[in-house]
Residue, then its C-alpha position, 0 to 999 in steps of 0.5 A: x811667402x809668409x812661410x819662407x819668411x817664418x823658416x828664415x827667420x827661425x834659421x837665420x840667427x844659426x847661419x849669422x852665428x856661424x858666420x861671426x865665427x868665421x868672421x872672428x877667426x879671420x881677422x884672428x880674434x880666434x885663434x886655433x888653440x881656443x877653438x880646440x879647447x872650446x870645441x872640448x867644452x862644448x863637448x864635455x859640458x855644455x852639450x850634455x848639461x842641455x841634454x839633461x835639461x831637455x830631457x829632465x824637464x820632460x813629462x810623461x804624464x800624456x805618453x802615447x806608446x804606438x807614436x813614441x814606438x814609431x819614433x824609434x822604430x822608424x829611426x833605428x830602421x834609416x840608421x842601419x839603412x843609411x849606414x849600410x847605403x854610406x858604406x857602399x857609397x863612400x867605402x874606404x873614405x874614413x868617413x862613414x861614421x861621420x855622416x851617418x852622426x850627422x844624419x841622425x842628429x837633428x837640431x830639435x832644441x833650437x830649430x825644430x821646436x820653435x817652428x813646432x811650437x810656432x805652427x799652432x796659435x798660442x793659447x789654443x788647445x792645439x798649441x798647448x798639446x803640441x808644447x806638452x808632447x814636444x817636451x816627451x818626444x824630447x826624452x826619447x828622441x835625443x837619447x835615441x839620436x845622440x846614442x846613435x851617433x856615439x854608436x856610427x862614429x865608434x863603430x866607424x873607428x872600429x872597421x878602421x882598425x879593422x878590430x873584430x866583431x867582439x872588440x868593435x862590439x866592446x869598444x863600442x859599449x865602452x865609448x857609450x858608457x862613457x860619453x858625456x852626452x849619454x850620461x847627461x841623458x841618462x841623469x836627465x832620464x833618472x829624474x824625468x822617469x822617477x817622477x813617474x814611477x818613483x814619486x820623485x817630487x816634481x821637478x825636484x831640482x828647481x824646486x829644492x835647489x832653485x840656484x842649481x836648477x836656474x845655474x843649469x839652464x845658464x850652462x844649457x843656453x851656453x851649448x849652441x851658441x857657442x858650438x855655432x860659433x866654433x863651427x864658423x871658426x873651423x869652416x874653410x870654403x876650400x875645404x867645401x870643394x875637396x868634400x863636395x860629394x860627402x856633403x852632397x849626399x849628407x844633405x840630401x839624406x838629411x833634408x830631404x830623404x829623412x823627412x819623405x821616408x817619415x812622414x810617408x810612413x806616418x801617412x800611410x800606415x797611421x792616423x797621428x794627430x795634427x799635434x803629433x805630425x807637427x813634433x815629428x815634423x821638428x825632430x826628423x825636419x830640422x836640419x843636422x845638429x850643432x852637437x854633431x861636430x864636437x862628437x865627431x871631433x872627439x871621438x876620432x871622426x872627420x870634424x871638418x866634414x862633420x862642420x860643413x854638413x851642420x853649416x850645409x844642412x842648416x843653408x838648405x833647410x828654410x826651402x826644404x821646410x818651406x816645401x814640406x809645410x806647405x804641402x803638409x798644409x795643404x793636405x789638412x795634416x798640420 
């Protein structure tokens, strides 16, 4: 009960902030027009200032190649499987790229962190392990996460147009380069790496240029909120019906066949530590991020959809965690 009550408490606050969104714009305090133009701040800025800051405040100093090297080889290997398994399922729908985005983003800053960092007593050498790596998986696994959601919803677009393989491969490269998110990540990247193989000050920004630095984390803190919010605005309960089945098998592939394919990996054919297994837990556990529905919105992909997964996928995940907890626990791995 403890553990349900700790996994509701920590996803509560995202559903309330998508149902004032969706409150507001009922008695039309929102109107279509702001939601549009929020959605394209979100996405502009927002969204890619808290990416560099996630991934400039990260350490390498503990970097443990064979774990980090699973993250990514375990999270390329569901990208092409799930996006070969929803071409099959759903071709012809228009919606393959905006469910594979959505499944490949996980909501690691707001959710998956505060349950990893909450596993483990505060001041314990566990607890203090468990945050420092948190922050190093952070510099690989959003990069990696978001990069392959640029890259569904831009290939998605390219088999629309029915393009050939070099355009689609071009065109693809192009909307990467150009990504805001990307580059946000690859600045935050700059710094985090230059630390460590430059001999860049550490923490160079907050130390030099504090008012820059602490105007940065205001701009990160505005991301998610705001997102939520315009996810609510944008939610129709009829629109749940008409995309039942996408959302149906988005979820499933999300919150429950990513987190089972992972950890039975990582129990089979590794010994990860207590610490590691709880920060894979808060990037392949938590629920479709927030992030997912502007990228979708503004890269040509289904936003209606790419909002009801956020909204479905966030309902689900205090039960789905619950379960996964409990049996982790119960098998001595957290």
């Amino acid at each position: 009960m403890g553990s349900l009550l700790y996994a509701i408490n920590v996803v509560l606050p995202l559903v309330l902030l998508v149902a004032l969104g969706y409150f507001l714009k009922r008695i039309k305090l929102l109107n279509d027009e702001f939601v549009k133009v929020a959605n394209k701040l979100v996405f502009y800025v927002a969204i890619p200032v808290l990416l560099f800051k996630s991934v400039y405040d990260a350490d390498f100093s503990s970097l443990d190649g064979t774990y980090i090297l699973y993250i990514i080889l375990v999270s390329l290997a569901l990208f092409i499987l799930v996006f070969i398994a929803f071409s099959l399922i759903y071709r012809k729908s228009g919606k393959v790229g905006t469910l594979v985005n959505a499944f490949i983003r996980a909501n690691y800053t707001l959710i998956g962190i505060p349950l990893v960092v909450m596993m483990f007593d505060s001041g314990t050498e566990l607890y203090k392990t468990t945050v420092g790596l948190v922050s190093i998986v952070a510099a690989f696994a959003l990069p990696l996460f978001n990069s392959l959601g640029v890259i569904a919803l831009a290939i998605a677009e390219g088999a629309e147009k029915k393009q050939s393989l070099g355009v689609a491969l071009k065109n693809t490269l192009i909307k990467l380069i150009k990504n805001p998110l990307i580059i946000g990540l690859l600045i935050g990247l700059f710094f985090s790496v230059g630390r460590l193989v430059l001999g860049i000050e550490v923490h160079f920004i907050e130390v030099k240029i504090p008012f820059l630095y602490r105007t940065i984390s205001y701009i990160s803190q505005l991301a998610s909120p705001l997102a939520l919010i315009m996810v609510g605005a944008k939610f129709t309960f009829a629109k749940s019906k008409s995309l039942g089945k996408y959302i149906i098998g988005g979820v499933i592939a999300r919150n429950i066949l990513m987190p089972l394919v992972v950890f039975g990996l990582a129990l089979l054919c590794f010994d990860f530590t207590n610490c590691e297994m709880a920060v894979l837990f808060a990037a392949f556990a938590s629920p479709t991020a927030v992030s997912s529905v502007p990228v979708a919105e503004q890269m040509g992909g289904d936003g209606e959809l790419a909002g009801q997964l956020t909204v479905y996928s966030t309902l689900v995940s205090p039960f789905i965690i619950v379960i996964l907890i409990t049996i982790l626990k119960s098998l001595a791995i957290l």
